[in-house]
C-alpha positions in Angstrom: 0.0 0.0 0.0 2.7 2.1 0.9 4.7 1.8 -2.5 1.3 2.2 -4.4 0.7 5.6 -2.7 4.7 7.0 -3.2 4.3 5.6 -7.2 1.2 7.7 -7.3 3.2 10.8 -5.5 6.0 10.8 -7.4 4.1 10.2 -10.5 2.0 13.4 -10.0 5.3 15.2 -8.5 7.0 14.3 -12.3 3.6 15.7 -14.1 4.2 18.6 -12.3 7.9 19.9 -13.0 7.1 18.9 -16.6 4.1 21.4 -17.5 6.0 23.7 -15.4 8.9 23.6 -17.6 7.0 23.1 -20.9 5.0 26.2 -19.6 8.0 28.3 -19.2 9.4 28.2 -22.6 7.5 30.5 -24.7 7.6 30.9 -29.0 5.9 34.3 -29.0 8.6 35.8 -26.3 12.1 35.6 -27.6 14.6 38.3 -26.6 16.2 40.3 -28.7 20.2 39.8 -27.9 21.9 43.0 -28.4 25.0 43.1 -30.3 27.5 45.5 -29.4 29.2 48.2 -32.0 32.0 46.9 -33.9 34.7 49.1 -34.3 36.9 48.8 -37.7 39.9 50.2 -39.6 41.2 52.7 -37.3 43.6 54.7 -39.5 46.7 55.7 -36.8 49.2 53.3 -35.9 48.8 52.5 -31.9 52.1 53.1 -30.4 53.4 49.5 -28.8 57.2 48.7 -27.6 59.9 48.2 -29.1 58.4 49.7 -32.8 57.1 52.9 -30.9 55.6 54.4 -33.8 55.1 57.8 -34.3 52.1 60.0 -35.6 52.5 63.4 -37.1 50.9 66.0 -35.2 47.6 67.4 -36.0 46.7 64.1 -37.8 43.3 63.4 -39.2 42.3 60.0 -38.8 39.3 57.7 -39.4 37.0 54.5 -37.9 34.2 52.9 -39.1 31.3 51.5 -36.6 28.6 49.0 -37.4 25.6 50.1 -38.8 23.5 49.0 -35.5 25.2 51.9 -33.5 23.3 54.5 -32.6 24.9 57.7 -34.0 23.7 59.8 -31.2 25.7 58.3 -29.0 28.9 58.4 -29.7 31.2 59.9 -27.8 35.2 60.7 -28.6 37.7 61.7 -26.4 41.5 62.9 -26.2 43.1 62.8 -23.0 39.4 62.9 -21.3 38.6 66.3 -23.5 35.9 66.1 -25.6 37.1 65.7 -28.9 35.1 67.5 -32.4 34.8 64.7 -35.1 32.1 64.3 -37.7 30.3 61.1 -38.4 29.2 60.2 -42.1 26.3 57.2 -42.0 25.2 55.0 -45.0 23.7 51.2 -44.4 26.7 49.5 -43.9 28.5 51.6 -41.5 29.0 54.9 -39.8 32.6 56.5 -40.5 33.8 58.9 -38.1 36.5 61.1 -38.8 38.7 63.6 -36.4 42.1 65.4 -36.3 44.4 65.5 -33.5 44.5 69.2 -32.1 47.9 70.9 -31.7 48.5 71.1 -28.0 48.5 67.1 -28.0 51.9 67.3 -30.4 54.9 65.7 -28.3 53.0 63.8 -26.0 51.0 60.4 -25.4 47.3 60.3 -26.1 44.5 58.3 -25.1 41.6 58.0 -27.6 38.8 57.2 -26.1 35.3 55.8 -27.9 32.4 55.3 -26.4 29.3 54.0 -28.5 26.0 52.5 -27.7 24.0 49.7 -30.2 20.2 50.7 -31.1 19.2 47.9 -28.5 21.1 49.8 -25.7 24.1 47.9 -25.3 27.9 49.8 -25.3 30.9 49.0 -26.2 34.1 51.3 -25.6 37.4 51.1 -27.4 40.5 52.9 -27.3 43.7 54.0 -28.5 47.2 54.8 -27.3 48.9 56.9 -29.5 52.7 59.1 -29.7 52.0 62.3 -31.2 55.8 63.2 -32.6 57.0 66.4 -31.8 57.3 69.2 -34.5 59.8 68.2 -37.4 62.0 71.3 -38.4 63.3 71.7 -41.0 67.0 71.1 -41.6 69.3 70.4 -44.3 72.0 67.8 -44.6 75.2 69.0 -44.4 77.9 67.2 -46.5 80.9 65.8 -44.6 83.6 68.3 -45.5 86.9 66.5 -46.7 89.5 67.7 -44.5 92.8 69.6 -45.5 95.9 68.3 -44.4 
């Protein structure tokens, strides 16, 4: 009698957790998964060891985000100053474009990105750059033969 009514309780326990979990699954509800911008063909070399490449100062320079970034919302920096670029959009891709200002020449800059998706989601990307100081002009002088 006993096993009779623990079959019966473990059989209605099992109908149980099964609707609950067939229940709980839903066709009509799917969430949308929000992809992140994508950032692309960033024009300046980054400065790394041992190359430690060089920019020349008051470069322009481009990037191209994903099409699913909101353009509103992106935001450039240099150093934590708010940086003027422009932003050119077709459907594949927004291309944003900005020049490094004057009073960065000679030093180390951070560009900073930040960038939000249509669906909300952010992604921020960034840059370390050495802005070379300003070339002059010289010309080579010849070695001079001596005179003996």
């Amino acid at each position: 009698m006993r096993t009779l009514q623990s079959a019966k309780l473990a059989g209605i326990a099992l109908i149980l957790l099964t609707s609950a979990q067939v229940q709980a699954y839903s066709a009509g509800e799917v969430d949308e998964v929000c992809k992140k911008p994508q950032v692309r063909e960033f024009s300046l070399p980054t400065y790394q060891e041992p190359e430690n490449i060089e920019v020349a100062p008051e470069s322009e320079f481009t990037f191209k985000l994903s099409d699913w970034t909101d353009p509103q919302t992106i935001r450039l920096t240099f150093k934590d100053q708010p940086a003027l670029f422009t932003v050119e959009s077709n459907s594949s891709f927004h291309k944003v474009t900005a020049k490094l200002p004057p009073e960065l020449t000679g030093k180390y800059v951070r560009i900073d990105l930040f960038s939000k998706a249509v669906l909300g989601c952010y992604q921020r990307e960034g840059w370390l750059v050495k802005v070379a100081d300003k070339a002059v002009d010289k010309i080579p002088t010849e070695a001079q033969p001596e005179n003996k």
